[in-house]
Residue, then its C-alpha position, 0 to 999 in steps of 0.5 A: x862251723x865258724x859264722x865265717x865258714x857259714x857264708x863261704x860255704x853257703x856261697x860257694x854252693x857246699x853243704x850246710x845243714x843250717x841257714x846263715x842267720x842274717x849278719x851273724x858273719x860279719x862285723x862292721x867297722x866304722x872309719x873316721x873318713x866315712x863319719x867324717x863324711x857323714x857329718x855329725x849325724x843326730x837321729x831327729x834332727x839335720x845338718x851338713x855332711x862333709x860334702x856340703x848337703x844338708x841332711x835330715x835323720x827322721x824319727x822311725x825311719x831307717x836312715x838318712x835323706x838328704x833335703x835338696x829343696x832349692x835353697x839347700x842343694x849344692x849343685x844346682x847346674x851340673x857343668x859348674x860342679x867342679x865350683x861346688x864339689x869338694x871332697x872331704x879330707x880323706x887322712x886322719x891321725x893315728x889318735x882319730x883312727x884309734x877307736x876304728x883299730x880298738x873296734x877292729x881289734x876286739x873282733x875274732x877274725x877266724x869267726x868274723x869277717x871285719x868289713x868297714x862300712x862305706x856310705x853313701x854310693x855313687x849313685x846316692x851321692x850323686x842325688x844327695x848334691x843335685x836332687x833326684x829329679x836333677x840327677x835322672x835328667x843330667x844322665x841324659x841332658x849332660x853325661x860328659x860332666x855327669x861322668x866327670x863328676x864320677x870319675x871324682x867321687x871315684x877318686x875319693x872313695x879309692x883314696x879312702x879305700x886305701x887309708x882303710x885297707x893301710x890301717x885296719x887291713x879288712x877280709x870283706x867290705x860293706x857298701x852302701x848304693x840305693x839303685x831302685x825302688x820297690x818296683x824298679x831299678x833307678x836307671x835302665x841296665x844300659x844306662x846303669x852299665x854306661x855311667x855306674x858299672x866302670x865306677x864300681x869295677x874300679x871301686x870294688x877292684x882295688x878292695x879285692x886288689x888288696x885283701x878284701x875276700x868279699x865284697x857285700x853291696x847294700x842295695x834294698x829296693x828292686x834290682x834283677x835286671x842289674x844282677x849281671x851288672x853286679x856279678x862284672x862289679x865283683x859283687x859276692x853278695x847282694x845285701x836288701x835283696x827284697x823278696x819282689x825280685x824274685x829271689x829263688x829264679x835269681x838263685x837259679x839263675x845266677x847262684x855260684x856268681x853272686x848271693x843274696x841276702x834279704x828277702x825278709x822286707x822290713x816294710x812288712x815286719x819292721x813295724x810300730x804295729x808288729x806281733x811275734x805271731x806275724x813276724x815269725x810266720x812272715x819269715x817262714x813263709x819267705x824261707x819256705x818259699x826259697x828253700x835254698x841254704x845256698x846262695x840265698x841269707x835270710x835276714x831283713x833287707x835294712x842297711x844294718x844289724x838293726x831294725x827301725x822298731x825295737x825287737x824285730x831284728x832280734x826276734x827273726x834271728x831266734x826264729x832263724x834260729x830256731x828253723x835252724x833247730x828244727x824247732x820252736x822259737x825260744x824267747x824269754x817273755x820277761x826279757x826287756x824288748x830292745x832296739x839293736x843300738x846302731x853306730x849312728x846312736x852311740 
Protein backbone atom coordinates (compact mmCIF):
# COMPACT_ATOMS: atom_id res chain seq x y z
CA UNK A 1 0.00 0.00 0.00
CA UNK A 2 1.29 3.32 -1.50
CA UNK A 3 1.62 6.31 1.48
CA UNK A 4 -1.26 7.85 -0.56
CA UNK A 5 -3.37 4.75 -0.24
CA UNK A 6 -2.42 4.79 3.73
CA UNK A 7 -4.21 8.15 4.44
CA UNK A 8 -7.34 7.24 2.28
CA UNK A 9 -7.81 4.41 3.85
CA UNK A 10 -7.11 5.54 7.01
CA UNK A 11 -9.80 8.26 6.64
CA UNK A 12 -12.42 6.53 5.02
CA UNK A 13 -12.49 4.13 8.37
CA UNK A 14 -10.73 0.71 6.07
CA UNK A 15 -8.45 -1.45 7.40
CA UNK A 16 -4.79 -0.94 7.91
CA UNK A 17 -2.51 -2.85 9.63
CA UNK A 18 0.01 -0.14 10.17
CA UNK A 19 -0.21 3.88 11.32
CA UNK A 20 0.32 6.55 8.79
CA UNK A 21 3.56 7.71 9.67
CA UNK A 22 3.30 11.67 10.11
CA UNK A 23 3.44 13.53 6.45
CA UNK A 24 4.84 10.52 4.99
CA UNK A 25 1.73 11.11 2.24
CA UNK A 26 2.06 14.13 1.48
CA UNK A 27 4.40 16.60 -0.36
CA UNK A 28 4.35 19.99 0.09
CA UNK A 29 5.14 22.55 -2.66
CA UNK A 30 5.89 25.92 -2.44
CA UNK A 31 4.46 28.86 -4.97
CA UNK A 32 5.94 31.84 -5.90
CA UNK A 33 2.94 34.15 -4.67
CA UNK A 34 2.92 32.60 -1.39
CA UNK A 35 6.65 33.31 -0.93
CA UNK A 36 6.15 36.47 -2.48
CA UNK A 37 3.87 37.06 0.34
CA UNK A 38 5.92 35.84 2.98
CA UNK A 39 8.46 38.08 1.97
CA UNK A 40 12.19 37.58 2.36
CA UNK A 41 12.01 35.25 5.26
CA UNK A 42 15.51 35.19 7.24
CA UNK A 43 15.65 32.53 10.16
CA UNK A 44 17.01 35.16 13.08
CA UNK A 45 16.34 38.11 11.70
CA UNK A 46 12.99 40.69 10.41
CA UNK A 47 11.52 42.15 7.51
CA UNK A 48 8.42 43.11 5.61
CA UNK A 49 5.98 40.60 4.05
CA UNK A 50 4.07 41.32 0.88
CA UNK A 51 1.30 42.78 3.07
CA UNK A 52 3.01 45.36 4.62
CA UNK A 53 3.86 43.63 8.41
CA UNK A 54 6.86 43.51 9.88
CA UNK A 55 7.72 40.11 10.85
CA UNK A 56 10.24 38.47 13.09
CA UNK A 57 11.62 34.58 12.76
CA UNK A 58 13.40 33.83 16.10
CA UNK A 59 16.24 31.25 16.96
CA UNK A 60 14.50 27.70 18.09
CA UNK A 61 10.97 28.80 17.66
CA UNK A 62 9.01 27.08 15.26
CA UNK A 63 8.06 29.86 12.97
CA UNK A 64 7.16 33.52 12.11
CA UNK A 65 5.38 36.13 14.20
CA UNK A 66 4.55 39.23 13.51
CA UNK A 67 5.73 42.52 15.58
CA UNK A 68 2.64 44.70 15.76
CA UNK A 69 4.31 47.39 18.25
CA UNK A 70 2.64 50.89 17.44
CA UNK A 71 4.99 51.95 15.23
CA UNK A 72 5.14 48.92 12.81
CA UNK A 73 1.33 47.95 12.37
CA UNK A 74 -0.65 48.63 9.43
CA UNK A 75 -3.70 48.90 10.54
CA UNK A 76 -4.09 50.78 13.05
CA UNK A 77 -8.15 51.86 12.60
CA UNK A 78 -9.88 48.92 10.97
CA UNK A 79 -12.76 51.27 9.16
CA UNK A 80 -9.80 53.01 7.34
CA UNK A 81 -8.20 49.69 6.13
CA UNK A 82 -9.21 49.93 2.49
CA UNK A 83 -6.00 53.01 2.84
CA UNK A 84 -3.84 50.44 4.34
CA UNK A 85 -4.29 46.95 2.78
CA UNK A 86 -2.82 46.08 -0.17
CA UNK A 87 -2.62 42.67 -1.81
CA UNK A 88 0.40 41.57 -3.06
CA UNK A 89 0.46 40.84 -6.81
CA UNK A 90 -0.74 37.39 -7.27
CA UNK A 91 0.80 36.44 -11.39
CA UNK A 92 4.32 35.59 -11.74
CA UNK A 93 6.03 34.39 -14.88
CA UNK A 94 6.42 31.09 -16.29
CA UNK A 95 10.58 31.78 -15.20
CA UNK A 96 9.35 32.49 -11.39
CA UNK A 97 6.89 29.69 -11.55
CA UNK A 98 9.76 27.22 -12.96
CA UNK A 99 11.34 25.90 -9.78
CA UNK A 100 7.55 25.44 -8.19
CA UNK A 101 6.86 23.01 -11.45
CA UNK A 102 10.58 21.56 -11.05
CA UNK A 103 9.58 20.61 -7.59
CA UNK A 104 6.38 19.45 -8.56
CA UNK A 105 7.44 17.60 -11.30
CA UNK A 106 10.27 15.36 -9.44
CA UNK A 107 7.18 14.06 -7.18
CA UNK A 108 5.47 10.61 -7.49
CA UNK A 109 2.02 11.10 -7.62
CA UNK A 110 0.74 7.64 -7.29
CA UNK A 111 2.83 7.76 -3.78
CA UNK A 112 2.20 11.19 -2.85
CA UNK A 113 -0.32 13.84 -2.60
CA UNK A 114 1.21 17.21 -4.09
CA UNK A 115 -0.08 19.99 -1.81
CA UNK A 116 0.97 23.78 -2.14
CA UNK A 117 1.42 25.24 1.20
CA UNK A 118 -0.62 28.41 1.91
CA UNK A 119 0.31 30.70 4.54
CA UNK A 120 -0.74 32.51 6.59
CA UNK A 121 -4.91 32.19 7.09
CA UNK A 122 -7.48 34.48 7.41
CA UNK A 123 -7.63 34.84 10.93
CA UNK A 124 -3.74 35.01 11.09
CA UNK A 125 -3.51 37.56 8.69
CA UNK A 126 -5.96 39.49 10.18
CA UNK A 127 -3.79 40.00 13.40
CA UNK A 128 -0.66 40.10 11.54
CA UNK A 129 -1.86 43.70 10.08
CA UNK A 130 -3.75 45.14 13.46
CA UNK A 131 -2.39 42.97 16.33
CA UNK A 132 -4.15 40.46 18.48
CA UNK A 133 -5.68 42.48 20.89
CA UNK A 134 -6.76 45.14 18.07
CA UNK A 135 -8.10 42.15 16.23
CA UNK A 136 -10.27 40.36 19.29
CA UNK A 137 -12.26 43.90 19.76
CA UNK A 138 -12.71 44.73 16.11
CA UNK A 139 -14.89 41.44 15.60
CA UNK A 140 -17.01 42.82 18.09
CA UNK A 141 -16.71 46.95 18.11
CA UNK A 142 -16.66 47.02 14.01
CA UNK A 143 -17.94 43.47 12.32
CA UNK A 144 -19.10 45.49 9.04
CA UNK A 145 -15.27 46.62 8.11
CA UNK A 146 -14.24 43.35 9.97
CA UNK A 147 -16.20 41.34 7.27
CA UNK A 148 -15.32 43.80 4.64
CA UNK A 149 -11.81 43.29 5.29
CA UNK A 150 -12.51 39.15 4.87
CA UNK A 151 -14.11 39.33 2.10
CA UNK A 152 -10.80 41.00 0.72
CA UNK A 153 -8.22 38.57 1.97
CA UNK A 154 -10.73 36.07 0.44
CA UNK A 155 -10.35 37.65 -3.00
CA UNK A 156 -6.85 37.07 -2.83
CA UNK A 157 -6.48 33.80 -1.65
CA UNK A 158 -9.08 32.69 -4.45
CA UNK A 159 -7.28 34.41 -7.05
CA UNK A 160 -3.79 32.49 -5.77
CA UNK A 161 -5.76 29.46 -5.78
CA UNK A 162 -6.26 29.58 -9.29
CA UNK A 163 -2.97 30.76 -10.49
CA UNK A 164 -2.05 27.35 -8.36
CA UNK A 165 -4.60 25.00 -9.52
CA UNK A 166 -3.56 26.53 -13.46
CA UNK A 167 0.18 25.75 -13.16
CA UNK A 168 0.79 22.89 -10.96
CA UNK A 169 -2.83 21.14 -10.82
CA UNK A 170 -2.35 19.67 -6.88
CA UNK A 171 -4.49 16.41 -5.32
CA UNK A 172 -4.53 18.04 -2.01
CA UNK A 173 -3.94 21.44 -0.10
CA UNK A 174 -1.93 22.24 2.80
CA UNK A 175 -3.10 25.67 4.71
CA UNK A 176 -2.09 27.43 7.44
CA UNK A 177 -4.77 29.08 10.29
CA UNK A 178 -3.78 29.35 13.90
CA UNK A 179 -7.57 29.44 15.73
CA UNK A 180 -6.66 28.81 19.48
CA UNK A 181 -4.40 28.54 22.22
CA UNK A 182 -3.62 25.49 24.10
CA UNK A 183 -6.62 25.98 26.30
CA UNK A 184 -9.11 27.50 23.88
CA UNK A 185 -10.21 28.52 20.58
CA UNK A 186 -9.38 32.22 19.70
CA UNK A 187 -13.07 32.99 18.94
CA UNK A 188 -16.15 31.66 20.31
CA UNK A 189 -17.96 28.91 17.73
CA UNK A 190 -20.43 31.43 17.17
CA UNK A 191 -18.31 34.16 16.30
CA UNK A 192 -15.78 31.86 14.38
CA UNK A 193 -19.02 30.63 12.44
CA UNK A 194 -20.37 34.40 11.75
CA UNK A 195 -17.04 35.79 10.29
CA UNK A 196 -14.58 32.65 9.40
CA UNK A 197 -16.73 29.68 8.27
CA UNK A 198 -18.15 31.51 4.88
CA UNK A 199 -14.67 32.46 4.21
CA UNK A 200 -13.32 29.17 4.32
CA UNK A 201 -16.38 27.25 2.34
CA UNK A 202 -15.48 29.74 -0.02
CA UNK A 203 -11.63 29.12 0.04
CA UNK A 204 -11.83 25.43 0.40
CA UNK A 205 -14.70 25.16 -2.10
CA UNK A 206 -13.06 26.24 -5.03
CA UNK A 207 -9.69 24.10 -4.15
CA UNK A 208 -12.20 21.07 -4.03
CA UNK A 209 -13.97 22.62 -7.21
CA UNK A 210 -10.93 22.20 -8.92
CA UNK A 211 -8.91 18.80 -8.41
CA UNK A 212 -8.13 19.02 -4.84
CA UNK A 213 -9.13 15.61 -2.98
CA UNK A 214 -7.95 16.60 0.27
CA UNK A 215 -7.83 19.51 1.99
CA UNK A 216 -5.34 19.46 5.24
CA UNK A 217 -5.90 22.58 7.69
CA UNK A 218 -3.05 23.43 9.87
CA UNK A 219 -4.10 24.56 13.21
CA UNK A 220 -1.91 23.33 16.31
CA UNK A 221 -3.60 24.83 19.45
CA UNK A 222 -7.00 23.96 21.14
CA UNK A 223 -10.04 23.30 18.74
CA UNK A 224 -12.99 20.69 19.38
CA UNK A 225 -15.51 23.17 19.68
CA UNK A 226 -14.85 23.97 15.91
CA UNK A 227 -14.74 20.46 14.72
CA UNK A 228 -18.34 20.99 13.39
CA UNK A 229 -16.96 24.14 11.81
CA UNK A 230 -14.19 22.29 10.19
CA UNK A 231 -16.28 19.34 8.81
CA UNK A 232 -18.96 22.27 6.93
CA UNK A 233 -15.38 23.92 5.74
CA UNK A 234 -14.58 20.64 3.75
CA UNK A 235 -11.81 19.81 6.06
CA UNK A 236 -10.38 16.14 5.67
CA UNK A 237 -7.86 16.43 8.09
CA UNK A 238 -6.97 18.53 11.03
CA UNK A 239 -3.30 18.78 11.11
CA UNK A 240 -1.56 20.03 14.87
CA UNK A 241 -4.36 18.44 16.38
CA UNK A 242 -2.88 18.79 20.13
CA UNK A 243 -3.46 15.62 22.21
CA UNK A 244 -5.47 18.38 24.89
CA UNK A 245 -8.25 18.18 22.87
CA UNK A 246 -9.34 15.05 23.44
CA UNK A 247 -8.39 13.09 20.21
CA UNK A 248 -9.95 9.57 20.89
CA UNK A 249 -13.77 11.37 21.88
CA UNK A 250 -13.13 13.61 18.77
CA UNK A 251 -12.42 10.24 16.65
CA UNK A 252 -15.51 8.95 18.35
CA UNK A 253 -17.50 11.62 17.71
CA UNK A 254 -16.78 12.69 14.24
CA UNK A 255 -14.59 9.90 12.73
CA UNK A 256 -15.66 9.49 9.01
CA UNK A 257 -16.37 13.33 8.80
CA UNK A 258 -13.23 14.58 9.49
CA UNK A 259 -9.35 13.05 10.63
CA UNK A 260 -6.73 14.03 12.74
CA UNK A 261 -3.33 14.29 12.62
CA UNK A 262 -1.10 15.25 15.76
CA UNK A 263 -1.38 14.33 18.96
CA UNK A 264 2.56 13.99 19.57
CA UNK A 265 2.66 17.99 21.08
CA UNK A 266 5.95 19.25 20.04
CA UNK A 267 6.24 21.50 23.38
CA UNK A 268 6.86 18.34 25.16
CA UNK A 269 9.17 16.46 22.80
CA UNK A 270 10.58 19.19 20.47
CA UNK A 271 12.98 20.23 23.07
CA UNK A 272 17.15 21.38 23.53
CA UNK A 273 16.64 19.03 26.30
CA UNK A 274 15.50 16.09 24.57
CA UNK A 275 16.25 12.31 24.99
CA UNK A 276 15.35 8.98 22.54
CA UNK A 277 14.30 7.51 25.89
CA UNK A 278 11.53 10.37 26.74
CA UNK A 279 10.63 11.06 23.00
CA UNK A 280 9.78 7.24 22.35
CA UNK A 281 7.98 6.60 25.49
CA UNK A 282 6.08 10.12 24.69
CA UNK A 283 4.76 8.93 21.73
CA UNK A 284 3.79 5.30 22.66
CA UNK A 285 1.84 6.61 25.31
CA UNK A 286 -0.10 9.13 22.80
CA UNK A 287 -0.69 5.89 20.21
CA UNK A 288 -1.38 3.61 23.13
CA UNK A 289 -3.74 5.79 24.28
CA UNK A 290 -5.83 6.56 20.91
CA UNK A 291 -5.39 3.15 19.77
CA UNK A 292 -7.30 3.86 16.45
CA UNK A 293 -5.21 3.34 12.99
CA UNK A 294 -8.62 5.19 11.50
CA UNK A 295 -8.95 8.71 11.50
CA UNK A 296 -6.44 9.38 13.74
CA UNK A 297 -2.13 10.30 11.98
CA UNK A 298 0.20 10.35 14.76
CA UNK A 299 2.87 12.89 14.19
CA UNK A 300 4.16 16.20 16.09
CA UNK A 301 1.56 18.86 15.85
CA UNK A 302 4.27 21.42 13.90
CA UNK A 303 3.35 23.13 10.72
CA UNK A 304 5.71 21.01 8.65
CA UNK A 305 7.88 17.87 8.30
CA UNK A 306 10.31 19.25 10.44
CA UNK A 307 11.13 19.71 14.17
CA UNK A 308 12.57 22.89 16.05
CA UNK A 309 15.44 20.91 17.53
CA UNK A 310 17.57 18.43 15.34
CA UNK A 311 16.57 14.96 15.34
CA UNK A 312 13.02 14.94 17.16
CA UNK A 313 11.10 14.58 13.72
CA UNK A 314 13.05 11.83 12.34
CA UNK A 315 13.47 9.98 15.36
CA UNK A 316 9.32 9.71 15.98
CA UNK A 317 9.06 8.69 12.64
CA UNK A 318 11.34 5.51 13.20
CA UNK A 319 9.50 5.05 16.37
CA UNK A 320 6.25 5.23 14.41
CA UNK A 321 7.91 3.15 12.44
CA UNK A 322 8.89 0.62 14.50
CA UNK A 323 5.31 0.40 16.46
CA UNK A 324 4.57 -0.23 12.69
CA UNK A 325 6.79 -3.41 12.87
CA UNK A 326 5.79 -4.53 16.13
CA UNK A 327 9.21 -4.04 17.32
CA UNK A 328 12.03 -1.95 18.64
CA UNK A 329 13.24 1.24 17.26
CA UNK A 330 16.22 0.69 14.78
CA UNK A 331 18.65 3.69 14.93
CA UNK A 332 21.97 3.79 13.61
CA UNK A 333 24.15 5.48 16.61
CA UNK A 334 26.97 6.91 14.47
CA UNK A 335 24.48 8.31 12.16
CA UNK A 336 24.95 12.44 12.53
CA UNK A 337 21.72 13.77 14.19
CA UNK A 338 20.14 16.44 11.71
CA UNK A 339 17.26 19.04 11.53
CA UNK A 340 14.80 18.27 8.87
CA UNK A 341 15.89 21.56 6.60
CA UNK A 342 12.68 23.31 5.87
CA UNK A 343 12.05 25.57 2.81
CA UNK A 344 12.22 28.44 4.51
CA UNK A 345 16.12 27.50 5.18
CA UNK A 346 17.32 26.59 1.79
Amino acid sequence: MTPKQKVLACIRGEKLDEYVNQFEYVKLAFDPATLFAMGQVQKGGTWKNGWGVEMEFPENVPGMFPNTSPEFVVVDDVTNWKEKVHMPRTEFTDEEWAPTIAQVNAIDRDQYFVAPFIAPGIFEKLHYLMGMEDCMINFYDEPEAMHELIDYLVEYELKVAKEVIDHIHPDALFHHDDWGSQRSSFLSPEMFDEFLLPAYQKIYGYWKANGVELIIHHSDSYGANLVPSMIKMGIDIWQGCMYGNDIPNLIKTYGGQISFQGGIDNGKVDRGDWTKEYVEAETRKVISEVNSKNYFIPATVMGEPGSVFPGVYDFITDVIDAINRGGEVIVDENQEVTKPMTHFEK
